[in-house]
Residue frames relative to the residue before (quaternion, step in Angstrom):
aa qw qx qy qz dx dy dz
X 1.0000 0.0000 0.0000 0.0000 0.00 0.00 0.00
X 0.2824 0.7891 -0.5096 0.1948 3.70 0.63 0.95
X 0.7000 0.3945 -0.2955 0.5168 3.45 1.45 -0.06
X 0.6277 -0.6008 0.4177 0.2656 3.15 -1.42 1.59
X 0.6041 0.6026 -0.3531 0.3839 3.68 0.79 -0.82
X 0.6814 0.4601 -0.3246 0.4676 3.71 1.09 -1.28
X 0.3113 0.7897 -0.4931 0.1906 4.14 0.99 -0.64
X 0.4106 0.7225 -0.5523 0.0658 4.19 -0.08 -0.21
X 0.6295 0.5858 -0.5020 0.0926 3.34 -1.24 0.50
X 0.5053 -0.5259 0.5297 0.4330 3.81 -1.55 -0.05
X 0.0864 -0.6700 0.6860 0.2702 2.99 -1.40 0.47
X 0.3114 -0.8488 0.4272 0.0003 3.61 -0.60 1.01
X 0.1061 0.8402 -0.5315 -0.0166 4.00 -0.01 0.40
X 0.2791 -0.7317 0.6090 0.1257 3.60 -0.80 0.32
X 0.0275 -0.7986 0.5953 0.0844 3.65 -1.58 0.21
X 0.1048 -0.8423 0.5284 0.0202 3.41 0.17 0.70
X 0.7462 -0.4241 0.4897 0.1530 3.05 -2.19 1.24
X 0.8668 0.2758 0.0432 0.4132 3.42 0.24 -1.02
X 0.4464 -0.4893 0.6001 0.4485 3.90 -1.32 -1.08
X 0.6241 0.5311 -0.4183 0.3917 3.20 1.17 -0.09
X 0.4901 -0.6912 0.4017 0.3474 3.99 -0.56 1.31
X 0.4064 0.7108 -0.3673 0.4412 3.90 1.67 -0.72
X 0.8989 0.4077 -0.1423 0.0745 3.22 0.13 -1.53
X 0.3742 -0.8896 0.2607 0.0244 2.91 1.74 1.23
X 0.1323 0.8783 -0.4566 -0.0513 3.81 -0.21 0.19
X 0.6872 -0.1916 0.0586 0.6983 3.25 1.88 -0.80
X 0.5649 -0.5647 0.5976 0.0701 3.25 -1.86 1.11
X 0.3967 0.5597 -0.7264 -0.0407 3.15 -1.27 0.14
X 0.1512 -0.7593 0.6316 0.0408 2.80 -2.01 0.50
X 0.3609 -0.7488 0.5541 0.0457 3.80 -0.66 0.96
X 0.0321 -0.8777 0.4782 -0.0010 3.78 -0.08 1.13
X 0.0134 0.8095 -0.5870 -0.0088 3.80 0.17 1.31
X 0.0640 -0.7632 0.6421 0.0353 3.50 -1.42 1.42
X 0.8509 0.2389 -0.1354 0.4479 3.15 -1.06 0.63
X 0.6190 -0.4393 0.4019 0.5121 3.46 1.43 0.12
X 0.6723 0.1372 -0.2775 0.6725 4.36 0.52 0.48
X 0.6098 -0.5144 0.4810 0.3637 2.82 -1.99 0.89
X 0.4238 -0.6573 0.6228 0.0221 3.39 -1.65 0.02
X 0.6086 -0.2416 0.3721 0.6578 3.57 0.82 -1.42
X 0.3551 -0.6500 0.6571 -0.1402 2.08 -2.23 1.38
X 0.2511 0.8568 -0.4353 0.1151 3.64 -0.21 0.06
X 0.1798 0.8046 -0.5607 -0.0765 3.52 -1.25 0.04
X 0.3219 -0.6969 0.6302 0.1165 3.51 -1.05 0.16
X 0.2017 -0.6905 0.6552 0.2309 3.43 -1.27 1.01
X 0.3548 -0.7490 0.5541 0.0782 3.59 -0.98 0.96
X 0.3157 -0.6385 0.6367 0.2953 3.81 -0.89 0.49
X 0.5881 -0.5822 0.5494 0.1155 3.04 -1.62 1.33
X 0.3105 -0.5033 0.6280 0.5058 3.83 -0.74 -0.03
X 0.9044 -0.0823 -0.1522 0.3901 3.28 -1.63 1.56
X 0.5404 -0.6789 0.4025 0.2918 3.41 1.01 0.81
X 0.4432 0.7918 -0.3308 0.2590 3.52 0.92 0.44
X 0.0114 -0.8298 0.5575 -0.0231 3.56 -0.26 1.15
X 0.2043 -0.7180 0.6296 0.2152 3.29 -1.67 0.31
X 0.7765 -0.4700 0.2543 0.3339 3.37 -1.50 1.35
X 0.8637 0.0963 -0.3463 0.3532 3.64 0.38 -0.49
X 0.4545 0.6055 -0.5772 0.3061 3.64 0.98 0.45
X 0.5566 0.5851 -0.4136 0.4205 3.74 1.16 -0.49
X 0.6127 0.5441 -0.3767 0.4320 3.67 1.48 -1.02
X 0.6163 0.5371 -0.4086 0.4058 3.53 0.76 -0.69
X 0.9148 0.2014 -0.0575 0.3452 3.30 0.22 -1.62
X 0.5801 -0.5904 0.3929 0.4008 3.56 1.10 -0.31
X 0.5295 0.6515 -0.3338 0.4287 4.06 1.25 -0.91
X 0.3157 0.7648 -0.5610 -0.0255 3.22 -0.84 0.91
X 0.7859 -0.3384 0.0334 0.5165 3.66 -1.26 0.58
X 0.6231 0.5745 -0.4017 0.3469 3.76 0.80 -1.23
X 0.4447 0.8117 -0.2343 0.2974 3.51 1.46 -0.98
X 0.8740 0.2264 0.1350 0.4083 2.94 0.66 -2.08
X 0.5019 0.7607 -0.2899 0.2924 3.35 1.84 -0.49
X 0.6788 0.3163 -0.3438 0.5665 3.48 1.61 0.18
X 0.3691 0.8056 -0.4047 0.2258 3.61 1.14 -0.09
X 0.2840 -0.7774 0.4689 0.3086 3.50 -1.13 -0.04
X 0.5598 -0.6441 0.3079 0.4207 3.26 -0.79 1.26
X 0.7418 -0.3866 0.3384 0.4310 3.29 -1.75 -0.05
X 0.6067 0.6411 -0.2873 0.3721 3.77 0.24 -0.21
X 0.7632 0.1818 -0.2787 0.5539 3.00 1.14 -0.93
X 0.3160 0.6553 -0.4495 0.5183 4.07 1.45 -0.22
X 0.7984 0.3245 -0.2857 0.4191 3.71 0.20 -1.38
X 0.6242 0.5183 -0.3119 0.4945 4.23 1.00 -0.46
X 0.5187 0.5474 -0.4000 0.5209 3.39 1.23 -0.09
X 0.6333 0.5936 -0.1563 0.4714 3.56 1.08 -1.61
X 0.7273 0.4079 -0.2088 0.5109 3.50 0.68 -1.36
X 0.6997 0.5530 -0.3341 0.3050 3.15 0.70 -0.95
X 0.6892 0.5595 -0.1100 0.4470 3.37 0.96 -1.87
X 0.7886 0.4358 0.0308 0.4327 3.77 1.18 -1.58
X 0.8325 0.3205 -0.2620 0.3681 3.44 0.49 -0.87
X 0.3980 0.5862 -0.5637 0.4244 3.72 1.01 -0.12
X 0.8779 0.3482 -0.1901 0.2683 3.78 0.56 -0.61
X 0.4950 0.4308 -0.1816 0.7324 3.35 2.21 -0.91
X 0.0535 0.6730 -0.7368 -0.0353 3.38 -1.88 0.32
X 0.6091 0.5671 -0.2358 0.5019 3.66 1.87 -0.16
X 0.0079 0.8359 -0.5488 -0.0057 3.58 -0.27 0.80
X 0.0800 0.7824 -0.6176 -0.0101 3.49 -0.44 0.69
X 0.2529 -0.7315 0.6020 -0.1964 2.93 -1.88 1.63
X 0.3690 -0.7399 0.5131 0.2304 3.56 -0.90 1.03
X 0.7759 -0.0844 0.0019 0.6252 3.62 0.26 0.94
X 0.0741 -0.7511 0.6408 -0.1406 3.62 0.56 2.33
X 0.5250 0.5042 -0.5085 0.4599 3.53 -0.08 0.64
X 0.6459 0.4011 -0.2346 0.6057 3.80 1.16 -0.21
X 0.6948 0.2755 -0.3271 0.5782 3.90 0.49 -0.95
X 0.6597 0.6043 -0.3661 0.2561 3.32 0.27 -0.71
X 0.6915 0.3842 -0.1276 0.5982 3.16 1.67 -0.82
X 0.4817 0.3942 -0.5344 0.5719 3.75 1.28 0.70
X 0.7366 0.4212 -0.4348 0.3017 3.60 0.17 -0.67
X 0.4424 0.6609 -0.3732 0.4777 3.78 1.48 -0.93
X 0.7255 0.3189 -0.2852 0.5391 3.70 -0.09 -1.68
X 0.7839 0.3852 -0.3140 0.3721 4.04 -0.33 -0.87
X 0.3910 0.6532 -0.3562 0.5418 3.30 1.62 0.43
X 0.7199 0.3890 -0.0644 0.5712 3.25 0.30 -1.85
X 0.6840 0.4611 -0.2618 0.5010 3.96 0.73 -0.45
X 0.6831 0.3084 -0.1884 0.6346 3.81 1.53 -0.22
X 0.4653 -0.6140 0.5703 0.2851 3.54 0.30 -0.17
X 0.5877 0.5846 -0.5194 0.2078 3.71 0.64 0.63
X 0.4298 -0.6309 0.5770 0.2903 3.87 -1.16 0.67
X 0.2958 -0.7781 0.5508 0.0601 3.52 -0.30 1.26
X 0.3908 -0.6837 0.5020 0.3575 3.81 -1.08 0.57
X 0.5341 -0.3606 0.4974 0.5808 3.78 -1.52 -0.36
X 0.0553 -0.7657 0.6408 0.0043 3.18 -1.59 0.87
X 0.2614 -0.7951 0.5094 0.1999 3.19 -0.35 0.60
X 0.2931 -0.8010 0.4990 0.1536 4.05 -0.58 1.06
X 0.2256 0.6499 -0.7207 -0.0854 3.85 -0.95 -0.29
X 0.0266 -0.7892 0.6131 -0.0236 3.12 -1.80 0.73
X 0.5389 -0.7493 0.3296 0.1986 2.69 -1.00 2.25
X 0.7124 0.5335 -0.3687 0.2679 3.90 1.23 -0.53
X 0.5982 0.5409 -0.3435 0.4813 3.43 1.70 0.06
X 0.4754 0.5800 -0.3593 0.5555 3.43 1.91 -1.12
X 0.6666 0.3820 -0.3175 0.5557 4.41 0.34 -0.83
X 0.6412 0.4313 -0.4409 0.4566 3.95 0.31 -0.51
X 0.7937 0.4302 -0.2053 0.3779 3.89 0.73 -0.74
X 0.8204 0.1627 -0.2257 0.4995 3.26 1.41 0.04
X 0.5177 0.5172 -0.3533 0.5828 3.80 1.52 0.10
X 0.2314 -0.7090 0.6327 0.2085 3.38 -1.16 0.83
X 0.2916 0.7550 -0.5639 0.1641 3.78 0.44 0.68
X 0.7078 -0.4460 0.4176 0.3545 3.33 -1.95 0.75
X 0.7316 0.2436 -0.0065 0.6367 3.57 0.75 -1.87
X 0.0153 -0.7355 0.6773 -0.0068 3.25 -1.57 -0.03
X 0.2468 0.6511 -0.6171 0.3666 3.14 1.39 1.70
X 0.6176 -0.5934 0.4266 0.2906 3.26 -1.40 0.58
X 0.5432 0.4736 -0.4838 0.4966 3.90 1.09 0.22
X 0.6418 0.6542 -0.2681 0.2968 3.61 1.18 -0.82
X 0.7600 0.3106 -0.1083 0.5605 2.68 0.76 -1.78
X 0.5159 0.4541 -0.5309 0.4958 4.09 0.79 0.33
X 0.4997 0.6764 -0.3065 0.4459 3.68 0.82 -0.46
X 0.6793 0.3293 -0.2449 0.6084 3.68 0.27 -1.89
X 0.7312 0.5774 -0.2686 0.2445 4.09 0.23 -1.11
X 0.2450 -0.8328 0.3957 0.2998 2.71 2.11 -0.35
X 0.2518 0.7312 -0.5466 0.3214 3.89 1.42 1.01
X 0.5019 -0.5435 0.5224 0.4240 3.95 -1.19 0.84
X 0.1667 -0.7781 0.5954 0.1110 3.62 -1.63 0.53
X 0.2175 -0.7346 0.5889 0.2573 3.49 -0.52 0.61
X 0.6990 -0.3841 0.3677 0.4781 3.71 -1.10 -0.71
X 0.5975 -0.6860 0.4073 0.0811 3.02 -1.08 2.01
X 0.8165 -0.0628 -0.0624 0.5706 3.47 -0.58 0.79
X 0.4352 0.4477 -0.6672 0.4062 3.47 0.15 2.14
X 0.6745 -0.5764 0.2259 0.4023 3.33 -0.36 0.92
X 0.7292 0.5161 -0.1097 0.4357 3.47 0.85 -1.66
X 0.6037 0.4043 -0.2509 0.6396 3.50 0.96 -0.74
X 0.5762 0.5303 -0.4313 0.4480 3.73 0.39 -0.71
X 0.8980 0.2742 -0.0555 0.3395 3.35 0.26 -1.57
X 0.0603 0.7779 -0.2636 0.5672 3.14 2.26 1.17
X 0.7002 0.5656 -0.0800 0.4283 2.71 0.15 -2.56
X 0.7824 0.4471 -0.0896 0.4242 3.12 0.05 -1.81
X 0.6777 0.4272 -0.3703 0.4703 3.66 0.57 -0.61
X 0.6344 0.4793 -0.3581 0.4896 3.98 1.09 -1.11
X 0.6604 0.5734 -0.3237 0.3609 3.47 0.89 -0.51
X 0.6246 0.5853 -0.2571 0.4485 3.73 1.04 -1.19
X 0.7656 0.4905 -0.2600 0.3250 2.81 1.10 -1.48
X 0.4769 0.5290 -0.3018 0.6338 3.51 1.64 -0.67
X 0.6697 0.3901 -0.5131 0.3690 3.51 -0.19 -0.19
X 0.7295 0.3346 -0.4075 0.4356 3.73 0.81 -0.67
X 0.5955 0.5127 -0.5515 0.2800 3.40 0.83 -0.53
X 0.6250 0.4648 -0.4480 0.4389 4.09 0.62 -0.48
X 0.4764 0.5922 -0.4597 0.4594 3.75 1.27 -1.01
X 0.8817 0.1722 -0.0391 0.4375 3.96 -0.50 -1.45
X 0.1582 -0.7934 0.4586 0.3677 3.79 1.23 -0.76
X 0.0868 0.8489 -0.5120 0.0984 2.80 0.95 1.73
C-alpha cells in the first residue's frame, strides 16, 4: 500500500448512552478515497429506551432530549450499509476492540447480519511506531499537529482518526 491512489476506507467511531457497547447514541464516520478524506458525517442514534448514565453524558455531551426523535441503530446502520459498503470493506478505528464491539453487540441487539469487515487501528498502528507517553487520540492528534474537531462526537472523532491513519502510513511508507 505505498500508493496514495490504493488508500480506501471508513474510519468509524461510536459513542454510547451507557457501559453497555449496544447502547449506541451516535455514529460518525470519515470516508477517505484515493488516499484524501471525502466525507464526514454522523448521526445521533436513539439508545434502546433512550437511557443514559450520568457519566457517559459527562464525556460526550448527548443527552436523552437529544435522541428522543432519533433513529435507532438499524435504521442509522442501513443508511451506512446501504450508501458505503458496496465500496468500503475496511473500517478503521482508534481503539477497534471498543467500536468493533458496539457494532457486534448493536448487531446482535437488532437482528442485523453484518458483512466481513476488515478492521485496522490507528491506536495500536501509534503504539508500534510513536514513542509517546499517551496515545489517546486527542494527544497524539495534538503532538501530529492534525486539525481537531470536538473530542468525543462521533464525526469529529472519526475525522480525528482518519487524519491520523493516514499520517501513520505516510511516516510508515513515506507515502
Amino acid at each position: 500500500m505505498q500508493n496514495k491512489s490504493d488508500i480506501n476506507f471508513i474510519a468509524i467511531d461510536f459513542e454510547t448512552a451507557t457501559s453497555r457497547h449496544a447502547s449506541i447514541c451516535e455514529v460518525g464516520i470519515c470516508v477517505v478515497r484515493n488516499g484524501e478524506i471525502a466525507e464526514t458525517r454522523s448521526w445521533l442514534v436513539r439508545p434502546e429506551d433512550n437511557y443514559y448514565q450520568y457519566w457517559n453524558i459527562e464525556v460526550h455531551g448527548i443527552r436523552p432530549q437529544d435522541t428522543e426523535n432519533a433513529p435507532d441503530f438499524r435504521q442509522v446502520w442501513e443508511e451506512i450499509e446501504r450508501t458505503y459498503l458496496d465500496e468500503f470493506d475496511t473500517f478503521v478505528a482508534h481503539n477497534v476492540p471498543f467500536d468493533r464491539s458496539c457494532l457486534q453487540r448493536s448487531a446482535e441487539l437488532y437482528r442485523i447480519h453484518l458483512p466481513k469487515l476488515n478492521w485496522m487501528c490507528s491506536l495500536q498502528t501509534a503504539r508500534k511506531i510513536y514513542s509517546f507517553t499517551c496515545n489517546s487520540l486527542d494527544y497524539l492528534c495534538e503532538q501530529l499537529d492534525i486539525p481537531m474537531g470536538t473530542h468525543h462526537r462521533a464525526g469529529a472523532d472519526a475525522e480525528m482518526c482518519a487524519r491520523l491513519f493516514l499520517r501513520e502510513l505516510e511516516d510508515i511508507y513515506m507515502i
